[in-house]
C-alpha positions in Angstrom: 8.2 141.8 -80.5 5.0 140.5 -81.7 5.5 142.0 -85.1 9.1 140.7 -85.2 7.3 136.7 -84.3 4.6 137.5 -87.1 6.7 138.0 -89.6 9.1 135.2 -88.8 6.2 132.7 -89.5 5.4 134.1 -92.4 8.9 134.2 -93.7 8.4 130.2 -92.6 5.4 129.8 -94.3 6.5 131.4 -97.9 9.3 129.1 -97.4 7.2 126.2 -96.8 4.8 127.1 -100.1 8.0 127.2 -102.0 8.9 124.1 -101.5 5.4 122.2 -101.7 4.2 124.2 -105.0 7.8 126.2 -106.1 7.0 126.7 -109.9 3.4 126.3 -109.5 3.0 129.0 -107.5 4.3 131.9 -110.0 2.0 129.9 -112.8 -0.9 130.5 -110.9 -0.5 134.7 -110.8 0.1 134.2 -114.9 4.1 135.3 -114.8 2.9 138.3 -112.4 6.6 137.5 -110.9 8.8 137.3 -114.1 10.2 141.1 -113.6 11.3 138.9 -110.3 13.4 136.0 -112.3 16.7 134.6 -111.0 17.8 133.2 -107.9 18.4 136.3 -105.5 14.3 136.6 -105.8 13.0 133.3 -105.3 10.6 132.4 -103.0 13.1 130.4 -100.8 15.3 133.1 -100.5 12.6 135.4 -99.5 10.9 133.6 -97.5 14.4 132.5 -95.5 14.9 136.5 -95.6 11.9 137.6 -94.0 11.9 134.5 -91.5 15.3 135.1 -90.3 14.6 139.2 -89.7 11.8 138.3 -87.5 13.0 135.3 -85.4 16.7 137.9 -85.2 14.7 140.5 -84.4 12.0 139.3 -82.3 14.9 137.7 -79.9 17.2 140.8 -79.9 14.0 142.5 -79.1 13.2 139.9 -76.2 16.7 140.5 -74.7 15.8 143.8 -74.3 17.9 145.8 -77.1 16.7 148.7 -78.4 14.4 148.4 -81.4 16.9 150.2 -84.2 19.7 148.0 -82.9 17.1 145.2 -82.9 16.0 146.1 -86.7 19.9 145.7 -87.4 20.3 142.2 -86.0 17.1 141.3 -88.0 18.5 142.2 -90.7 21.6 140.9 -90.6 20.1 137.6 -89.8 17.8 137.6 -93.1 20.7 138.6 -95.0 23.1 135.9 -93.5 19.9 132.8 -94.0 18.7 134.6 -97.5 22.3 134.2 -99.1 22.9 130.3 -97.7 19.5 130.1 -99.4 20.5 131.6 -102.3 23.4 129.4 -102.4 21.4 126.0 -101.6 19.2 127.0 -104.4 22.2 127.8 -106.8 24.0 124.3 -106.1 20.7 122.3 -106.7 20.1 124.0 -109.8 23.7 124.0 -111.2 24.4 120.6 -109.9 25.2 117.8 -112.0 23.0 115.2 -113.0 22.7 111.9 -114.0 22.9 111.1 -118.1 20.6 108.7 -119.2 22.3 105.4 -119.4 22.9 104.0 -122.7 24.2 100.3 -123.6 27.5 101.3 -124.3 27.8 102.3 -120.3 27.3 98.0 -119.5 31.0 97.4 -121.1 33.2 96.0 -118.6 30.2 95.6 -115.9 28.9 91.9 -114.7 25.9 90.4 -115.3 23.5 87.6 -115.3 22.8 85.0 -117.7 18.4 85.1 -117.8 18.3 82.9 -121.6 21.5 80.4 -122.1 23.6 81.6 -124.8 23.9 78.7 -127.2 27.7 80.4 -128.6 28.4 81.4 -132.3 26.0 83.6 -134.2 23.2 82.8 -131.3 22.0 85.1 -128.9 20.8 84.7 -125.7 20.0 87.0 -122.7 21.6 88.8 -119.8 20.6 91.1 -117.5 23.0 94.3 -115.9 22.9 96.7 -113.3 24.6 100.1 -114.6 24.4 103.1 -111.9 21.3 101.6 -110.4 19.6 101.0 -113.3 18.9 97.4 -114.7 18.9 96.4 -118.2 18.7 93.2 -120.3 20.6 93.1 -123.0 20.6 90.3 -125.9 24.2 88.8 -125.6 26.3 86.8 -128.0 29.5 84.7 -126.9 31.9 82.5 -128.2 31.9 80.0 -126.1 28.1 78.4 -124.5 27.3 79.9 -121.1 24.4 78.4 -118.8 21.4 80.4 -117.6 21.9 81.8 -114.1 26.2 82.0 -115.2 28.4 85.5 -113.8 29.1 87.4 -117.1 31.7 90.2 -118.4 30.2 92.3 -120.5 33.2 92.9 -123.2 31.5 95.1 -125.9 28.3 96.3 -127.9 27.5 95.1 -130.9 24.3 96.8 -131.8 21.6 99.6 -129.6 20.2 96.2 -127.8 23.4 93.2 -128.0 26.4 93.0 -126.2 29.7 90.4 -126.3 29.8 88.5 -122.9 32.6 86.4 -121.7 32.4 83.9 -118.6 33.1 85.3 -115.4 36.1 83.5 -114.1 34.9 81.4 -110.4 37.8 79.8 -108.7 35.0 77.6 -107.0 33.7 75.9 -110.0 
């Protein structure tokens, strides 16, 4: 049972280096692992491998099964936690992430007058939240809206100006 125990926390602790160093780690033997490459051999799945044969094995062991039918348990346990991490690690890596926002992604959003927009020709500046990022755009308008003024932003006119329109406030 004690072997079983042992190699659970080492299984834990390959796991654990995985996540604090992950690439590092295969940099620092100089691509000793590269024959290794792909998911099914990452450190995570491993290490989830070996952890879950020892902690199966050690407590089929401690229940008092025989060792073989006790090795089978293990290993069916490191198979069962080495293919969810196998999974986890596929999903992360496949999933999708976020683009890098561009002006043309403020159309149709609100924002803030910062510098009054005098109308016409004349710019003046607003600032806009897009997916959690905040930009400030130069703006031009027809009409002349205040600083501090709820804006529409209604198209781009260039990499750094917009078209704003008044937001609409039933209040004012």
């Amino acid at each position: 049972m004690t072997v079983f125990l042992v190699l659970g926390f080492v299984g834990l602790a390959l796991v654990l280096v995985s996540l604090l160093v992950g690439d590092h780690l295969e940099a620092a033997f100089g691509g000793a692992f590269n024959a290794l490459e792909g998911d099914v051999f990452s450190t995570a799945v491993i290490g989830g491998f070996v952890s879950a044969f020892g902690f199966g094995a050690a407590a089929a062991d401690g229940g008092g099964l025989p060792t073989p039918l006790a090795l089978v348990i293990g290993g069916a346990s490191g198979v069962v936690v080495g293919w969810f991490a196998w999974w986890l690690t596929r999903l992360v890596k496949d999933g999708p992430s976020d683009g890098t926002v561009s002006i043309s992604d403020t159309v149709g959003q609100v924002g803030k007058v910062l510098r009054a927009i005098p109308g016409g020709d004349s710019y003046g500046v607003v600032r806009v939240s897009v997916g959690g990022h905040v930009m400030q755009c130069n703006a031009s308008s027809l009409l002349a809206i205040e600083a501090g003024a709820e804006v529409s932003i209604t198209g781009v006119l260039s990499p750094t100006a917009v078209t704003v329109a008044p937001v609409w406030n039933p209040q004012s």
